[in-house]
Structure formats: C-alpha cells, structure tokens
Backbone bond lengths (Angstrom), bond angles and torsions (degrees), N, CA, C in turn:
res aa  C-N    CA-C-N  psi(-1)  N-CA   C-N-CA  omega(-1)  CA-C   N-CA-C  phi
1 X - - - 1.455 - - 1.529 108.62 -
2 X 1.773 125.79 140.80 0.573 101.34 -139.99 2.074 78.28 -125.84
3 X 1.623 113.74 128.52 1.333 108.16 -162.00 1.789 106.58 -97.86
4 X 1.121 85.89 145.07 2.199 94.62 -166.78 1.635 85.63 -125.50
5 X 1.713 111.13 117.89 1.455 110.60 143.83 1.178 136.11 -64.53
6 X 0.947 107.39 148.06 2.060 104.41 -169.71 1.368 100.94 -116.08
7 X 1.617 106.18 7.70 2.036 100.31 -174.28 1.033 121.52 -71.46
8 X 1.516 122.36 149.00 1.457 129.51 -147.55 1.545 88.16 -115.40
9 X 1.496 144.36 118.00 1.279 153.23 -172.70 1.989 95.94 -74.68
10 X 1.246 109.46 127.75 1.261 117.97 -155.20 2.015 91.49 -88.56
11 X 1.054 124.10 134.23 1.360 112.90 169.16 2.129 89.44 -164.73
12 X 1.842 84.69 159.98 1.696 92.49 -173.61 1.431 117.09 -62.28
13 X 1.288 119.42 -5.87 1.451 128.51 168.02 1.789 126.51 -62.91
14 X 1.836 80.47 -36.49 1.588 84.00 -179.39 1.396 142.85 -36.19
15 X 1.326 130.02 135.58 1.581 129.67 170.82 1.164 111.77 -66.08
16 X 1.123 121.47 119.33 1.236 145.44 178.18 1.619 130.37 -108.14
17 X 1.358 126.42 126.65 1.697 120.57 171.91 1.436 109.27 -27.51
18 X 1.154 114.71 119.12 1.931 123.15 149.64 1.613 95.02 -18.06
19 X 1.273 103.74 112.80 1.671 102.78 160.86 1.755 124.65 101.93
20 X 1.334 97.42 -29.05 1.157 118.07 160.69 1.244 130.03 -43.70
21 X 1.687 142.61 142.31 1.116 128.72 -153.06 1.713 91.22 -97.15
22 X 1.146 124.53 137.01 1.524 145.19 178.00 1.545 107.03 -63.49
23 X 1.279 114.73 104.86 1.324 131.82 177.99 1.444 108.37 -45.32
24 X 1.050 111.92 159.40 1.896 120.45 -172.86 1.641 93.99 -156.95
25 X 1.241 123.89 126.95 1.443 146.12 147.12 1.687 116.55 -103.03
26 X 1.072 103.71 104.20 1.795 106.63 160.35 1.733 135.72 -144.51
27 X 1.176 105.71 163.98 1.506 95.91 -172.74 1.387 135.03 -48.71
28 X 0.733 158.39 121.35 1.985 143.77 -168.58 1.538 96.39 -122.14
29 X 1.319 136.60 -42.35 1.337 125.01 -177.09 1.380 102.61 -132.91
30 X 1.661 142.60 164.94 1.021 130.32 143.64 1.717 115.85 -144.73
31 X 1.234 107.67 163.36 1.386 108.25 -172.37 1.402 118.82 -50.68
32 X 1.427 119.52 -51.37 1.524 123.55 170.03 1.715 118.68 -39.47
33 X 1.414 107.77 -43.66 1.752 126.68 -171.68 1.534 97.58 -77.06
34 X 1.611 98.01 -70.82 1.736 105.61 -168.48 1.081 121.83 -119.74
35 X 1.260 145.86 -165.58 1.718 165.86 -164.05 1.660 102.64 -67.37
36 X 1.366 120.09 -34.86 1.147 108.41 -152.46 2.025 90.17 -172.01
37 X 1.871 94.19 151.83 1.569 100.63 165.66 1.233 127.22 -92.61
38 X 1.424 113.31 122.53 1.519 103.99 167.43 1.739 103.47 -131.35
39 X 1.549 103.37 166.15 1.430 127.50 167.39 1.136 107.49 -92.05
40 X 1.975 119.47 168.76 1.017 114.28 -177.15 1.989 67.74 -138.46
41 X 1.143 107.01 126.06 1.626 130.05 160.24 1.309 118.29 -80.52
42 X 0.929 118.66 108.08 1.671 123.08 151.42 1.686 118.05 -108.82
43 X 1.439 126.05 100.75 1.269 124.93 140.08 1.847 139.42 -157.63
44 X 0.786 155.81 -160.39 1.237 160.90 -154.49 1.693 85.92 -87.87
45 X 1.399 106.68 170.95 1.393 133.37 165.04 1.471 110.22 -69.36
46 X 1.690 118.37 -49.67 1.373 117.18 169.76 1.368 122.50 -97.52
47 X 1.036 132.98 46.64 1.665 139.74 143.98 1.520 108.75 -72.26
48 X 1.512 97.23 126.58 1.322 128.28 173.76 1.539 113.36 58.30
49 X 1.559 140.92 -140.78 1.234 120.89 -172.91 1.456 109.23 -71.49
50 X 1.532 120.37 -179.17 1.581 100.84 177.45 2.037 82.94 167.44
51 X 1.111 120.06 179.00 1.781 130.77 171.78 1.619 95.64 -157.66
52 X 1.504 85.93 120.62 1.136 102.48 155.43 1.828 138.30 -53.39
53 X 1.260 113.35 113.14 1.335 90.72 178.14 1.337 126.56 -99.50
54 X 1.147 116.94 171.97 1.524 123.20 -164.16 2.127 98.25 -55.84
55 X 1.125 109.12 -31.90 1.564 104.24 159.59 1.271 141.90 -46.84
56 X 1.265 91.45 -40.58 1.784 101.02 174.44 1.320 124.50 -55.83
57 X 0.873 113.87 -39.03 1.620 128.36 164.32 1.475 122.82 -96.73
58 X 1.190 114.70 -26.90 1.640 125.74 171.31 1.188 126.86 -96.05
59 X 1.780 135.31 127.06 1.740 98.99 -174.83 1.096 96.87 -101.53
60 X 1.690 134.30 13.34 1.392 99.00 155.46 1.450 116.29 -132.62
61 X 1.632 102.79 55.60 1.319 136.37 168.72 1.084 121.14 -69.90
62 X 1.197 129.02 131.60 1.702 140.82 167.75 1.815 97.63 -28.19
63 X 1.415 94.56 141.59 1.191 106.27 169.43 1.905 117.68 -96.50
64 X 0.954 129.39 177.97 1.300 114.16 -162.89 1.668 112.04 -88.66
65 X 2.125 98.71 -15.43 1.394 105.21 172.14 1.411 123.51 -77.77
66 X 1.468 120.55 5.00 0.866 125.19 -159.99 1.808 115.70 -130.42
67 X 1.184 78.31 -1.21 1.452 88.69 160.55 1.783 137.45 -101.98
68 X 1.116 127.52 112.24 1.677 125.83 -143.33 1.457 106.42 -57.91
69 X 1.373 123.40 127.19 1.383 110.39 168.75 1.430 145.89 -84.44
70 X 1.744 93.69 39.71 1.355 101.51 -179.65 2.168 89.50 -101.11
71 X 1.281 106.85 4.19 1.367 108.24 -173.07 1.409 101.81 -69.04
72 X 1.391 117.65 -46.28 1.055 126.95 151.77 1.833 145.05 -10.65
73 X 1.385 113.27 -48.34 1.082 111.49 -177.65 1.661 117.71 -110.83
74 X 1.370 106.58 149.18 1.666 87.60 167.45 1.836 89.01 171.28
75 X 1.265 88.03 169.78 2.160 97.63 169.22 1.394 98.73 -15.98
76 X 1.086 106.29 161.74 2.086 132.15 133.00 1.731 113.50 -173.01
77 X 1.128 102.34 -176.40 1.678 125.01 -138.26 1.729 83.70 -121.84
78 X 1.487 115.91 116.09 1.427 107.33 151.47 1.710 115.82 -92.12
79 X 1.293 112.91 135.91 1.132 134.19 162.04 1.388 119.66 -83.36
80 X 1.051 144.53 133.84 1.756 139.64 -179.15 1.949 87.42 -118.97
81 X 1.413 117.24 76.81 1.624 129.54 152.80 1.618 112.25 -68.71
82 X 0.981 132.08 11.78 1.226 126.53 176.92 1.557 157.18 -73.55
83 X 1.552 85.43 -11.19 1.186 101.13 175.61 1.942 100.82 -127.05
84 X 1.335 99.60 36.63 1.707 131.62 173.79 1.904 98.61 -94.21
C-alpha cells in the first residue's frame, strides 16, 4: 500500500476557516542572539491539516488523543477537481 501525506505546511499565509484566528509565525530565539532556534506559533486548533474529534462538537466527546491511530489509515479515491 502505497502512503500519500495530505499535510498542509503551516505558514502565516495560510487559508483559514471564516472566523478563525489568523495564524502568526515568528522568531523567539535565534542562533546568532542565542543557544538555539525557536518559533513562537500562534494559531487556532484548525489551521491547516488537522481531524476533528468527536470533542469538538461534543463535550463529552472523544478527545483526539484518544482515539487509535490506526483509525486513521486506510484506501481513498483521487479526484483530479482542478480545473473545477
């Protein structure tokens, strides 16, 4: 079987849900300044790829850690919508 990522590379450009809080990427440490690089992330739970879990809508819905991640994999169907 042959496995295809579908992950959506997170950057402040991203399309985002109507309403959604607007992603932010910026520097917090860098090699020149300090010891080591880091980012400082700002965004929503649903920016870029992501599964909903039965929580999001439920409050006493499965959380997303708690759901097995073999739930995760299996067949699918490519569509070529692209020139849609």
């Amino acid at each position: 079987m042959e496995i295809i990522d579908l992950t959506h590379t997170i950057h402040n450009e991203i399309q985002i849900y109507p309403g959604d809080p607007v992603p932010s990427i910026s520097r917090g440490l860098t090699h020149e300044k300090d010891y080591c690089h880091v980012d400082i992330l700002t965004l929503g739970s649903h920016t870029g790829t992501h599964i909903d879990a039965p929580y999001h809508f439920l409050k006493d819905g499965k959380k997303i850690d708690a759901i097995p991640i073999q739930r995760f994999v299996g067949s699918g169907v490519l569509i070529d919508v692209s020139n849609k």
